[in-house]
C-alpha positions in Angstrom: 20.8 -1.2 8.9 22.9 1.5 6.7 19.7 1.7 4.5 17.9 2.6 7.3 20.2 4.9 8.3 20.7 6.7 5.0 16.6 7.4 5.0 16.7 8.8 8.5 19.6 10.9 7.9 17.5 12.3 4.4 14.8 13.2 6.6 16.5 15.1 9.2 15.3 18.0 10.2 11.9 17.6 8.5 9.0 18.2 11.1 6.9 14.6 11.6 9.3 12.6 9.6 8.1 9.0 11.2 5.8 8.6 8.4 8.2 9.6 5.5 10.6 7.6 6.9 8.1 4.2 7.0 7.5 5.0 2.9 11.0 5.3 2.2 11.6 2.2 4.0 8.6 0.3 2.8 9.5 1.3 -0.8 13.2 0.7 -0.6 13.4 -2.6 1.6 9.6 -3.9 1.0 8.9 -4.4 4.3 9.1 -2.5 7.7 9.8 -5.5 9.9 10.8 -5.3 13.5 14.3 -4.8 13.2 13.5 -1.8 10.6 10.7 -0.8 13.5 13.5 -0.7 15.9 15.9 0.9 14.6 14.3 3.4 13.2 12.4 4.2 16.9 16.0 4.2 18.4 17.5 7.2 15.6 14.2 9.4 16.0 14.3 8.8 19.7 10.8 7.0 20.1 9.9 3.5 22.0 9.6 0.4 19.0 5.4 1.0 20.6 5.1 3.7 18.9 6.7 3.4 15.4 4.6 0.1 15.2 1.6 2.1 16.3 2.1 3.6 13.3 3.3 1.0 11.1 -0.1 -1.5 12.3 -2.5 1.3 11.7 -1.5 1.7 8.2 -2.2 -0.7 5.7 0.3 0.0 3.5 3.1 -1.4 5.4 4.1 -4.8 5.6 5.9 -6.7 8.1 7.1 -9.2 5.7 8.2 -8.5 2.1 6.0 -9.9 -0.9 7.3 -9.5 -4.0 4.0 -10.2 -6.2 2.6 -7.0 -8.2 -0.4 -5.3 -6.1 -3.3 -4.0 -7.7 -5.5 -1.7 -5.3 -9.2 -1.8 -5.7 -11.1 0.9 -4.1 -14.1 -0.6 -2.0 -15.4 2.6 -1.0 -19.0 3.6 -0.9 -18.9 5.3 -4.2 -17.3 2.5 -6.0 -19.7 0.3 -4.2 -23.1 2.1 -5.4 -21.4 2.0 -8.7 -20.9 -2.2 -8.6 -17.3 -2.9 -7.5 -18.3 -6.2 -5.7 -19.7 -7.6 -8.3 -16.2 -7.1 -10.1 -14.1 -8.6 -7.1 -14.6 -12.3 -7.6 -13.5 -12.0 -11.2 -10.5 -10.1 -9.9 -9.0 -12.7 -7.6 -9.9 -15.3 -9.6 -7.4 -14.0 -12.5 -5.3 -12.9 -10.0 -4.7 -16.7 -8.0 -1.6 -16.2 -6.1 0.6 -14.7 -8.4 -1.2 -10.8 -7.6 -1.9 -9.4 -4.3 -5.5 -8.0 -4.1 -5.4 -5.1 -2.1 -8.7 -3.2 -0.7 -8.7 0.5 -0.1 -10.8 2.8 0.9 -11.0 5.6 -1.6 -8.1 6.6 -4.6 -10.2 10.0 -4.8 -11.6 9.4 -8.2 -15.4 8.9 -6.9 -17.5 10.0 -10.1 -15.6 7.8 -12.4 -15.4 4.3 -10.1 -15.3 1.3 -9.8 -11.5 2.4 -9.4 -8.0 0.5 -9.2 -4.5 1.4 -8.7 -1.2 -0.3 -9.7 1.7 1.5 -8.8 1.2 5.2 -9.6 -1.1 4.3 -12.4 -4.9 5.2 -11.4 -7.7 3.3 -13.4 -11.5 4.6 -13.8 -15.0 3.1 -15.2 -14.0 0.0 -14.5 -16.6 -3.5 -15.1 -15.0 -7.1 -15.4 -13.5 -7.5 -18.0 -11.2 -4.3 -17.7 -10.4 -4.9 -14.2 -9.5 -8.9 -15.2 -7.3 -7.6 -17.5 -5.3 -4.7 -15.4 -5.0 -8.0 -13.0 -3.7 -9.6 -16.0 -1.2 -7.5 -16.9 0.1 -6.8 -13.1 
């Protein structure tokens, strides 16, 4: 629970650190599980209900670590008028269970989709065989 701890105390003072706090967590242990849920309710003074309000609404954080790469692929309307689900079955197939598949709604990037993000790494104009390969390479 130090780690925990450690990203609390680097957030205090901030105004609305809960969420912060979750990232840190999420990036630093790879899951926000119950234990992290509760301790981290008891240092900012808040029932467990309400951190995992926050932690269930947000897709971002897991309850259980998963070490495979993630590659994001926005779903969005734009990237839908501009054929992302036509890509998606190509996708999982290269990714099999060795890349998580995540769907979200909108990296921003609208006039240039179908869109994907690994990491920090944004990719644009993307058809089947570019999104196979960023899989690929995940």
């Amino acid at each position: 629970m130090k780690t925990i701890d450690d990203i609390v105390a680097r957030h205090a003072g901030r105004e609305g650190p809960l969420l912060p706090i979750l990232h840190d967590v999420q990036a630093e242990l790879g899951a926000v599980d119950t234990a992290a849920e509760t301790r981290i309710a008891h240092l900012l003074n808040l029932t467990r209900a309400e951190v995992h309000g926050v932690v269930s609404f947000y897709h971002d954080f897991r309850p259980e670590r998963d070490p495979r790469p993630v590659v994001q692929v926005c779903r969005a309307e734009a990237c839908q008028a501009r054929g992302v689900e036509a890509l998606i079955p190509a996708a999982e197939a290269a990714a099999g269970g060795r890349v998580r598949i995540d769907t979200v709604y909108c990296l921003g990037l609208c006039s240039v989709g179908p869109n994907a993000r690994i990491g920090d790494d944004l990719h644009a104009r993307l058809d089947e065989a570019a999104l196979t390969a960023l899989v690929e390479r995940a």
